[in-house]
PDB file of N, CA, C and O in Angstrom:
ATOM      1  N   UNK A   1      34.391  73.012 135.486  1.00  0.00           N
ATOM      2  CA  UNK A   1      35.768  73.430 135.342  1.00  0.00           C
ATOM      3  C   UNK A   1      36.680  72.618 136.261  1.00  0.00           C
ATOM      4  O   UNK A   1      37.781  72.172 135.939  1.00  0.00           O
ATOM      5  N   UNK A   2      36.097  72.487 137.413  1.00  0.00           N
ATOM      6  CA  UNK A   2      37.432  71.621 138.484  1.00  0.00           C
ATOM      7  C   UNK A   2      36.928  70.548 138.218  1.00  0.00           C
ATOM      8  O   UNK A   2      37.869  69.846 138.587  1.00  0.00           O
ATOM      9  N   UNK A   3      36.141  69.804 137.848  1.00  0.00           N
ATOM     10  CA  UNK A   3      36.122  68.528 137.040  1.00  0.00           C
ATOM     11  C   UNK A   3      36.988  68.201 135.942  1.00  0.00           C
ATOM     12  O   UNK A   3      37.431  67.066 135.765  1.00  0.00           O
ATOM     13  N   UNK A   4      37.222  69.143 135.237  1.00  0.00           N
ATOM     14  CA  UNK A   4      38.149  68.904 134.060  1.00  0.00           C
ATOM     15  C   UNK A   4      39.542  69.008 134.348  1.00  0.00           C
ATOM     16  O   UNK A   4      40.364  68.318 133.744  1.00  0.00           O
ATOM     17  N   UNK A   5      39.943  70.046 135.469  1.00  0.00           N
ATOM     18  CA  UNK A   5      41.052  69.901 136.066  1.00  0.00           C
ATOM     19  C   UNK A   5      41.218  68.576 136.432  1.00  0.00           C
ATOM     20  O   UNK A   5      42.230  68.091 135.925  1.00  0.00           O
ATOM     21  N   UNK A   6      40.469  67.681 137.258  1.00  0.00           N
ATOM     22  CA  UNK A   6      40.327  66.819 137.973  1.00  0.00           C
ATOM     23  C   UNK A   6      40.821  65.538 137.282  1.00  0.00           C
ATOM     24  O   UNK A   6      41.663  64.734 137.681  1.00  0.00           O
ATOM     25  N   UNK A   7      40.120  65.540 136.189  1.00  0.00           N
ATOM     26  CA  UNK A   7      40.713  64.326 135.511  1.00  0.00           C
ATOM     27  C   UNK A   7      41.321  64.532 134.380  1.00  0.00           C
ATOM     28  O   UNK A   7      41.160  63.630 133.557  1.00  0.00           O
ATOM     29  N   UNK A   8      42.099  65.595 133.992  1.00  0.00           N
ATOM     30  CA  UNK A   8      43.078  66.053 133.618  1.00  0.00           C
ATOM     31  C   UNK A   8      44.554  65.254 134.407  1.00  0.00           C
ATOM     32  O   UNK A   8      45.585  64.644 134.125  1.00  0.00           O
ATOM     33  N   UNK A   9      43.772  65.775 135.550  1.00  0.00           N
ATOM     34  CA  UNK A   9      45.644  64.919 136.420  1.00  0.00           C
ATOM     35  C   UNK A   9      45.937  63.708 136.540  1.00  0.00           C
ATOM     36  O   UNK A   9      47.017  63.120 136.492  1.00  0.00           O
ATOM     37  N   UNK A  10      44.114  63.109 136.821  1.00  0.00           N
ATOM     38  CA  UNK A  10      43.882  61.676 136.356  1.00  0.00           C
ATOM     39  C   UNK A  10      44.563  60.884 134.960  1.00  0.00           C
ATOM     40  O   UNK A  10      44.656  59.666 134.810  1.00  0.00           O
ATOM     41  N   UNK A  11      44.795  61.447 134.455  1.00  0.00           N
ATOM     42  CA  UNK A  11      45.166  60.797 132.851  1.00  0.00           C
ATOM     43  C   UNK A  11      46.404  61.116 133.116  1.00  0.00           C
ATOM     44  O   UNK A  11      47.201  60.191 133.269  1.00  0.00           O
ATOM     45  N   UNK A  12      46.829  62.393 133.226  1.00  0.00           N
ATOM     46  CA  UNK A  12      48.379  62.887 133.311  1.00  0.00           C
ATOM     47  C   UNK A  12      49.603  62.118 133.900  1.00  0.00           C
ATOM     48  O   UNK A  12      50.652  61.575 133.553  1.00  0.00           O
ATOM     49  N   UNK A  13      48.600  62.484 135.354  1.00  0.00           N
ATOM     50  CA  UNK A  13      49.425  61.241 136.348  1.00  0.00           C
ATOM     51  C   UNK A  13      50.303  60.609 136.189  1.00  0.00           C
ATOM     52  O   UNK A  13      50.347  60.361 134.984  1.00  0.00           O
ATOM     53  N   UNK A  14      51.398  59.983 136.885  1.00  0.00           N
ATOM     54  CA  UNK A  14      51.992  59.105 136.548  1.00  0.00           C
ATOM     55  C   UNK A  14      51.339  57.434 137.215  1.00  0.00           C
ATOM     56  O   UNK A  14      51.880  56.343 137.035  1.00  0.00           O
ATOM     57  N   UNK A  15      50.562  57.596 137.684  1.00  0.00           N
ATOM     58  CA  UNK A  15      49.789  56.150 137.853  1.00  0.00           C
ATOM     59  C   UNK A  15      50.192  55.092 138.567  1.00  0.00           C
ATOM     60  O   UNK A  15      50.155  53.890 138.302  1.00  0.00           O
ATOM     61  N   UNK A  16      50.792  55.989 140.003  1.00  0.00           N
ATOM     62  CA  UNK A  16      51.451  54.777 140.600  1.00  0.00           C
ATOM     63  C   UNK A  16      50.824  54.654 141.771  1.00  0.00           C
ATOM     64  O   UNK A  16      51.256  53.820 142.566  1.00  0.00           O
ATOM     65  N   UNK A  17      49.944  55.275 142.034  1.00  0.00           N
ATOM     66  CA  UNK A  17      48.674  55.047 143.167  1.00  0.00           C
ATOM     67  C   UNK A  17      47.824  54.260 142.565  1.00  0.00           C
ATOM     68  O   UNK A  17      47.741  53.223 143.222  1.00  0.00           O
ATOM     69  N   UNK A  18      47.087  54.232 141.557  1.00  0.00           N
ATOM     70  CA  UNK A  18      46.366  53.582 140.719  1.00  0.00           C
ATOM     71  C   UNK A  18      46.905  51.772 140.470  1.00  0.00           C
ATOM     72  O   UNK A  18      46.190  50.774 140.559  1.00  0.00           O
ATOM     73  N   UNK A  19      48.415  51.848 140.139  1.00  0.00           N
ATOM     74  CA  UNK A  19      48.869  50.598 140.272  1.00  0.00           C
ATOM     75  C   UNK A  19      49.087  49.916 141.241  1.00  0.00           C
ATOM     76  O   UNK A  19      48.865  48.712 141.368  1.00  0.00           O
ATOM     77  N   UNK A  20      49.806  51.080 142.440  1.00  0.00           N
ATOM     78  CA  UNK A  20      49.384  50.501 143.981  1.00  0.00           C
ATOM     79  C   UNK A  20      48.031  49.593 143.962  1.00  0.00           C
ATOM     80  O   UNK A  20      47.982  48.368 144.074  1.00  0.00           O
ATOM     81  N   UNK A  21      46.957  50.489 143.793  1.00  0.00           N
ATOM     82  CA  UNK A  21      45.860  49.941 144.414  1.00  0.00           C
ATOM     83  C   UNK A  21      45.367  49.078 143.047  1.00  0.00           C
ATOM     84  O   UNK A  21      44.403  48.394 143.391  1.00  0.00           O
ATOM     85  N   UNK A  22      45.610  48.913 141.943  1.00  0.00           N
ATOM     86  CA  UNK A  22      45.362  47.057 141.364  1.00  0.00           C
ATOM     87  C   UNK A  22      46.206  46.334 142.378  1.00  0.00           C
ATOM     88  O   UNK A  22      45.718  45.234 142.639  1.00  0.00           O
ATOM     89  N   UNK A  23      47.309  46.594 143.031  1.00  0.00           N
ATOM     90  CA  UNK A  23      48.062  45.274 143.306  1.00  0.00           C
ATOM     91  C   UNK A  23      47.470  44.657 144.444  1.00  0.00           C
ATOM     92  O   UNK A  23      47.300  43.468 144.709  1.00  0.00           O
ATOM     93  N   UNK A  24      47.180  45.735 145.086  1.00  0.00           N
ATOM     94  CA  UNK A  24      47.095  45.796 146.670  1.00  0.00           C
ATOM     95  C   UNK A  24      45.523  45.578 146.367  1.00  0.00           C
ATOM     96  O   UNK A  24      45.012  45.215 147.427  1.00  0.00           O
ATOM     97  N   UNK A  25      44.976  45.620 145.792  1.00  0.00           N
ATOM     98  CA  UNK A  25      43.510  45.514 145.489  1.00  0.00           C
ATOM     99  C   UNK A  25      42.437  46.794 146.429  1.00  0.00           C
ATOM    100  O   UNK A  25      41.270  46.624 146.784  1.00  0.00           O
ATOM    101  N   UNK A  26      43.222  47.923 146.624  1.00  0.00           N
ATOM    102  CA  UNK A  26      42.495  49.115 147.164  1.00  0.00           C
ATOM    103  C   UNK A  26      42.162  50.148 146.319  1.00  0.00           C
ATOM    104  O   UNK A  26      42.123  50.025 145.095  1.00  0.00           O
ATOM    105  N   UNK A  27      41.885  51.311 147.008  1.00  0.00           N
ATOM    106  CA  UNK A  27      41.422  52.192 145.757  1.00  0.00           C
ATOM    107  C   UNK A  27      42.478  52.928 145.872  1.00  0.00           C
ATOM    108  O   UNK A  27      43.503  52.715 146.520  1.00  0.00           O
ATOM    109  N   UNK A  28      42.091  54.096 144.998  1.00  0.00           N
ATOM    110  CA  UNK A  28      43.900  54.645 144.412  1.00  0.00           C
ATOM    111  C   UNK A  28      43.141  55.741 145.292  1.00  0.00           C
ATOM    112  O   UNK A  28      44.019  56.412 145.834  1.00  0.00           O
ATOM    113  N   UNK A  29      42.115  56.115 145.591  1.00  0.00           N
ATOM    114  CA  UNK A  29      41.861  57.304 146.557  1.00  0.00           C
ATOM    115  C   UNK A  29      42.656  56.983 148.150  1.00  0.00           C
ATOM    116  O   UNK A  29      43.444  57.652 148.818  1.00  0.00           O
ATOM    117  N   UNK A  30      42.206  56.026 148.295  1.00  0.00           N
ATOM    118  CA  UNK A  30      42.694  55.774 150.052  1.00  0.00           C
ATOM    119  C   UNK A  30      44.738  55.644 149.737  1.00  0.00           C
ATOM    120  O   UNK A  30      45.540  55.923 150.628  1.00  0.00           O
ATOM    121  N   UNK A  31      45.038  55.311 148.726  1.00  0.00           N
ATOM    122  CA  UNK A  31      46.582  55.375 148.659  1.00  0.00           C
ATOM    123  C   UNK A  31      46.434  56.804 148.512  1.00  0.00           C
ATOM    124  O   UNK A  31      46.237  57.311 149.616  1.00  0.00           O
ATOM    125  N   UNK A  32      46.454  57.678 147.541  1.00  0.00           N
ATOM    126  CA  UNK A  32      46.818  58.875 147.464  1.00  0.00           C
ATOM    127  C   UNK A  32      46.321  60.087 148.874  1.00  0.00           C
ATOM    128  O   UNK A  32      46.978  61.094 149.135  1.00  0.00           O
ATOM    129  N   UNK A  33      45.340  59.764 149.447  1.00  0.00           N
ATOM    130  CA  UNK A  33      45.534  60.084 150.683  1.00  0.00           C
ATOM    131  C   UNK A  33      46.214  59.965 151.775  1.00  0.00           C
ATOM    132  O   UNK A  33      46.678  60.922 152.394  1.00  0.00           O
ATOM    133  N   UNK A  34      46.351  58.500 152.174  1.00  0.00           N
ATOM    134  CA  UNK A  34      47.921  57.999 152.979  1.00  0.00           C
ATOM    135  C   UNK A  34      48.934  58.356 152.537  1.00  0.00           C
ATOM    136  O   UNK A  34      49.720  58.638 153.442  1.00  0.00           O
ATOM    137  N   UNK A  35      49.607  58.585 150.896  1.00  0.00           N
ATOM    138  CA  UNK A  35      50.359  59.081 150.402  1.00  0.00           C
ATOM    139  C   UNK A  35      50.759  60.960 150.761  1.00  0.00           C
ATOM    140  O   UNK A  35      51.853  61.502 150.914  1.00  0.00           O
ATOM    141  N   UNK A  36      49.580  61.447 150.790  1.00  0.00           N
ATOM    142  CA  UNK A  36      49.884  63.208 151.314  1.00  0.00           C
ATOM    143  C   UNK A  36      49.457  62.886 152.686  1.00  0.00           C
ATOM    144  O   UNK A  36      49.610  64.037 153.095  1.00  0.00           O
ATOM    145  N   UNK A  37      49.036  62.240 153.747  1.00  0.00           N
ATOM    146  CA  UNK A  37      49.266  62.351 154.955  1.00  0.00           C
ATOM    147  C   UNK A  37      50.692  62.189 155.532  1.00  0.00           C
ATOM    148  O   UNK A  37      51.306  62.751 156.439  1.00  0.00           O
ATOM    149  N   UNK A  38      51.067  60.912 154.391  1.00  0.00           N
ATOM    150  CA  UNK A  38      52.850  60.561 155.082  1.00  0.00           C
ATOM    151  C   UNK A  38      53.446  61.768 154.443  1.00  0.00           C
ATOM    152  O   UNK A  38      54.591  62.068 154.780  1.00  0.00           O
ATOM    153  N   UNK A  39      52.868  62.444 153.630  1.00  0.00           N
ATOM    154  CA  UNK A  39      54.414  62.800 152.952  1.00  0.00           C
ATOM    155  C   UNK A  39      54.172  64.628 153.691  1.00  0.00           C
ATOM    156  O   UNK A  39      55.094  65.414 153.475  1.00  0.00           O
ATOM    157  N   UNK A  40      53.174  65.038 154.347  1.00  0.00           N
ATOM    158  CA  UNK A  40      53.488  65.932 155.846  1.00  0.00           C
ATOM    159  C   UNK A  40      53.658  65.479 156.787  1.00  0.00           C
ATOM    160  O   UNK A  40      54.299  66.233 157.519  1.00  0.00           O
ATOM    161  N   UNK A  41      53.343  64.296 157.356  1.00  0.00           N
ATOM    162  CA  UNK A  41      54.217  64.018 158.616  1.00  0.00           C
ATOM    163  C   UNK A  41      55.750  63.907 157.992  1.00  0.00           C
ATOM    164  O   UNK A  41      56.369  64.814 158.548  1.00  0.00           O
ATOM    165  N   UNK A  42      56.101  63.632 157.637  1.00  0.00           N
ATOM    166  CA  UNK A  42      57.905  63.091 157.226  1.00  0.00           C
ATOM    167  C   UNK A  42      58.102  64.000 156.611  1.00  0.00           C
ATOM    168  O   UNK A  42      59.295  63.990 156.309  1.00  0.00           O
ATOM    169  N   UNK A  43      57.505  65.024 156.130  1.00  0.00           N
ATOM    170  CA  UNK A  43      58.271  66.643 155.828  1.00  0.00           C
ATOM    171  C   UNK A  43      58.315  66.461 153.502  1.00  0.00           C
ATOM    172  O   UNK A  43      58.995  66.991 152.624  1.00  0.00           O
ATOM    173  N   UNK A  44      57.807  66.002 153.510  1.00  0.00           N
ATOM    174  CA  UNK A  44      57.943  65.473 152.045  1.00  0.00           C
ATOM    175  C   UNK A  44      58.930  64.367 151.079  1.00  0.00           C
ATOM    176  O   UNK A  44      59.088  64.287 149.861  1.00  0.00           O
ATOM    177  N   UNK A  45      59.392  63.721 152.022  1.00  0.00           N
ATOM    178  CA  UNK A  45      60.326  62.866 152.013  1.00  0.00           C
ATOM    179  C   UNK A  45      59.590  61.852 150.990  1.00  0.00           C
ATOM    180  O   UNK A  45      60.248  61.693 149.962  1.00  0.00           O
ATOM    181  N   UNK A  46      58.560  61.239 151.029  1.00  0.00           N
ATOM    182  CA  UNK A  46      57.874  59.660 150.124  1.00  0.00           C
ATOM    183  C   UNK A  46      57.782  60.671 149.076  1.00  0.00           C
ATOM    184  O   UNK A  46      57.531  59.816 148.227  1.00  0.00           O
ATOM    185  N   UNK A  47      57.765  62.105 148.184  1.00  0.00           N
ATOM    186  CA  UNK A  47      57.886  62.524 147.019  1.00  0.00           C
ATOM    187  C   UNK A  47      58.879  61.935 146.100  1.00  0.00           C
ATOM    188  O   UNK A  47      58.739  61.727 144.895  1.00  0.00           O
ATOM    189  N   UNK A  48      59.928  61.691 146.866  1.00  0.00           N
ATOM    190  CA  UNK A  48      61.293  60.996 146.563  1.00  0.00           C
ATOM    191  C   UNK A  48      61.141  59.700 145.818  1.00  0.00           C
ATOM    192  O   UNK A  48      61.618  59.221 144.790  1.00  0.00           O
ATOM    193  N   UNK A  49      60.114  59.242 146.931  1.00  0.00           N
ATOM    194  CA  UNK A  49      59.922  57.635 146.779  1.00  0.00           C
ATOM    195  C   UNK A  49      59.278  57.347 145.474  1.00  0.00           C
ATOM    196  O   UNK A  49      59.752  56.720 144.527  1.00  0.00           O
ATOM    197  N   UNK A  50      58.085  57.927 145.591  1.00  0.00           N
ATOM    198  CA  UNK A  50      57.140  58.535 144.163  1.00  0.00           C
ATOM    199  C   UNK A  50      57.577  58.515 142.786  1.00  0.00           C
ATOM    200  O   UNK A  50      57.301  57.748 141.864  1.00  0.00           O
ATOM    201  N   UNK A  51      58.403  59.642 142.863  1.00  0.00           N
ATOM    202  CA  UNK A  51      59.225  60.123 141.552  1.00  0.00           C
ATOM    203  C   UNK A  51      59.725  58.434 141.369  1.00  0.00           C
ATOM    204  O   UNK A  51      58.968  57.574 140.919  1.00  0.00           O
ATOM    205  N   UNK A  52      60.965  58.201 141.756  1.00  0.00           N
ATOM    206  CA  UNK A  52      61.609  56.810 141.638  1.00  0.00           C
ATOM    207  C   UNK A  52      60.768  55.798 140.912  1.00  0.00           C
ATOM    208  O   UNK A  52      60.917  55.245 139.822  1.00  0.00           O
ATOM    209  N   UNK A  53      59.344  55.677 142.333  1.00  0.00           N
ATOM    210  CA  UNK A  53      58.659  54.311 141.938  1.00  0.00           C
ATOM    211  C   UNK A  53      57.994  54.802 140.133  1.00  0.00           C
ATOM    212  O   UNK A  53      57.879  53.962 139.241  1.00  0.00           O
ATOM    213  N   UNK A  54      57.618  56.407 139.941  1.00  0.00           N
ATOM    214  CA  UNK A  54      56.682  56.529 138.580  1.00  0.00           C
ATOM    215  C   UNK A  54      58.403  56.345 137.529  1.00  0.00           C
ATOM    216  O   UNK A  54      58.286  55.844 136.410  1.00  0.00           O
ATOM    217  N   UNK A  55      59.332  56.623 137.835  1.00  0.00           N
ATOM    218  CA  UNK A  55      60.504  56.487 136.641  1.00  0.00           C
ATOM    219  C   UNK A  55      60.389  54.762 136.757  1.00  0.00           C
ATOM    220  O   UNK A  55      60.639  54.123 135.735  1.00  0.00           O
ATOM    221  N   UNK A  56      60.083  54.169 137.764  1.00  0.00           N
ATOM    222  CA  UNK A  56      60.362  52.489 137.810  1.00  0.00           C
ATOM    223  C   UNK A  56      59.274  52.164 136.455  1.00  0.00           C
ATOM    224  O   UNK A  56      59.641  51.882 135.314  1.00  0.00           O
ATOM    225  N   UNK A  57      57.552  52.318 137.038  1.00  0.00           N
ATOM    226  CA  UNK A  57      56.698  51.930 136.457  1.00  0.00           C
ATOM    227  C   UNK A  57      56.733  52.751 134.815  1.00  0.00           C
ATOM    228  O   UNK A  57      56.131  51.846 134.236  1.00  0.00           O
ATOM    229  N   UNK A  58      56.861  53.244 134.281  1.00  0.00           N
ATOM    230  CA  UNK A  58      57.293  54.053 133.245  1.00  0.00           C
ATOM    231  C   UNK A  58      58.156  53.471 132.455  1.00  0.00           C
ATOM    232  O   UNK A  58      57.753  53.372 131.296  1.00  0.00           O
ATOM    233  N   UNK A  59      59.564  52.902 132.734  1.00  0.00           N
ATOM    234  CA  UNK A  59      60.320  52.400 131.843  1.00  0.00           C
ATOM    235  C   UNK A  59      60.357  51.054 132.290  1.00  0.00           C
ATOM    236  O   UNK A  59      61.510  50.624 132.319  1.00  0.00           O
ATOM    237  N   UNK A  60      58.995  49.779 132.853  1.00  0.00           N
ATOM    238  CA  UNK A  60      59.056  48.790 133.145  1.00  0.00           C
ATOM    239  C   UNK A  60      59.640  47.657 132.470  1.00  0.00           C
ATOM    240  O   UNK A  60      60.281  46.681 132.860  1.00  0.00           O
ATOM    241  N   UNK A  61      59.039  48.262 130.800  1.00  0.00           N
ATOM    242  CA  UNK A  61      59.435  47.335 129.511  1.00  0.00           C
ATOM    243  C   UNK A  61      60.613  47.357 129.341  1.00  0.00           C
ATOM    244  O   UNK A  61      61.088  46.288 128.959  1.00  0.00           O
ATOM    245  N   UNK A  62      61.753  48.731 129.572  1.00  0.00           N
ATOM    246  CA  UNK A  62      63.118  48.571 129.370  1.00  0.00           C
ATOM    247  C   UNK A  62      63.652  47.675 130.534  1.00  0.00           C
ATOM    248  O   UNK A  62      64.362  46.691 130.323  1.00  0.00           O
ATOM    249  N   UNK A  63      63.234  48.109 131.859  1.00  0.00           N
ATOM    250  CA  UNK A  63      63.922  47.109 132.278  1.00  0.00           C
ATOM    251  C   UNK A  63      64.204  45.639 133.018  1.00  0.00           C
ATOM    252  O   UNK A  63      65.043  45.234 133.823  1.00  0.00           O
ATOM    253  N   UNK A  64      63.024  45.034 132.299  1.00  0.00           N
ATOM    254  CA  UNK A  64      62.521  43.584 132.384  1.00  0.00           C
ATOM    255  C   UNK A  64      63.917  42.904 131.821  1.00  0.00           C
ATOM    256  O   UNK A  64      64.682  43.463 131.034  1.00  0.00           O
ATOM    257  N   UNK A  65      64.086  41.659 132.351  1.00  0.00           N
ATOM    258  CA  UNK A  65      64.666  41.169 132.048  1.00  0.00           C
ATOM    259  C   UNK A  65      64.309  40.317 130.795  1.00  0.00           C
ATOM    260  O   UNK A  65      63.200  39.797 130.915  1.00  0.00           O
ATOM    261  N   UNK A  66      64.892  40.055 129.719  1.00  0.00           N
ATOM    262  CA  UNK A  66      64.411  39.131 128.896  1.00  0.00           C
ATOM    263  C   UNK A  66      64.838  38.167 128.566  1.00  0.00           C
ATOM    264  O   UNK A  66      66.000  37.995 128.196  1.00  0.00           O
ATOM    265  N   UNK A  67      63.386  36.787 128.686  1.00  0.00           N
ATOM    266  CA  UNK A  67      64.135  35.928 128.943  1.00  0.00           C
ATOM    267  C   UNK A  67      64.579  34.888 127.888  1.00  0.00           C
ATOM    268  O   UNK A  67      63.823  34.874 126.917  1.00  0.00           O
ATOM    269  N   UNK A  68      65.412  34.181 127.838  1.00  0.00           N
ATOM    270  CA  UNK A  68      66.042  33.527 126.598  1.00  0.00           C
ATOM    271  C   UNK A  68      65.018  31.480 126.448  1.00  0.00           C
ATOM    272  O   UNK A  68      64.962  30.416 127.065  1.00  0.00           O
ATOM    273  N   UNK A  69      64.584  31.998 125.471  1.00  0.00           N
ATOM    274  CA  UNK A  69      63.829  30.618 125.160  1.00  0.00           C
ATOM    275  C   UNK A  69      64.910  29.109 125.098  1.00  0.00           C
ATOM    276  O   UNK A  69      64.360  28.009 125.046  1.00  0.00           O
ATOM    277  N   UNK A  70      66.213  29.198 125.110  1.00  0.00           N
ATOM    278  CA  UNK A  70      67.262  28.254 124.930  1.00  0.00           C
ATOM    279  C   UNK A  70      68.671  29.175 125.476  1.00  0.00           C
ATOM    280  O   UNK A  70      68.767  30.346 125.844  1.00  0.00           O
ATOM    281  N   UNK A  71      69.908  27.829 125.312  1.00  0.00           N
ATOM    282  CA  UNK A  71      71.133  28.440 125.978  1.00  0.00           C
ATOM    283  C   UNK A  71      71.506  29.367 124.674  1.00  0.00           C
ATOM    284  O   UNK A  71      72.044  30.458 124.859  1.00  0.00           O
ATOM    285  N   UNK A  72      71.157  28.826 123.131  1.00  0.00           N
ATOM    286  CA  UNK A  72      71.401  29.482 122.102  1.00  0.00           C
ATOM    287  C   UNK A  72      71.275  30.901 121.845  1.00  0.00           C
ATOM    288  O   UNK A  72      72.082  31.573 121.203  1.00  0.00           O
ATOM    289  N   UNK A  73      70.066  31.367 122.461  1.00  0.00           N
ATOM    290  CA  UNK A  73      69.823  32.392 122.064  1.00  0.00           C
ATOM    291  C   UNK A  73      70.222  33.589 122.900  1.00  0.00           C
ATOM    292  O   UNK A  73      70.208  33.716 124.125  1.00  0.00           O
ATOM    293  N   UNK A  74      70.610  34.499 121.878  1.00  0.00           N
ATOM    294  CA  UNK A  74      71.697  35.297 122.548  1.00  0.00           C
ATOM    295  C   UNK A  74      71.235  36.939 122.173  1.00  0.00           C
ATOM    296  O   UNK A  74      71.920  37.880 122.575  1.00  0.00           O
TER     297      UNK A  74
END
């Protein structure tokens, strides 16, 4: 049962510990732990950050810039 919870949230997630740690090349466990250690020392403040960075990674495709193959194309 708490297995299924478990990776329930895994999928749910918004996946920005997970992308942390492709970039950063760590695991998404050691981010999401540093992640709830900072976010009781600083009173819950990096939740903020969170939300933001999962609305960033989420609508990445909208807001890429796209780029123009010539001056023509418009």
């Amino acid at each position: 049962m708490i297995i299924k919870i478990l990776s329930y949230f895994e999928k749910k997630a918004f996946g920005v510990c997970s992308w942390w740690g492709d970039k950063l090349q760590l695991k998404s466990s050691r981010i999401r732990m540093s992640f709830i250690y900072l976010s009781f020392l600083t009173f819950g403040s990096p939740i903020f950050i969170y939300l933001i960075m999962a609305f960033i990674i989420e609508h990445k495709d909208y807001l890429k810039l796209k780029k123009r193959k010539s001056v023509w194309d418009i």
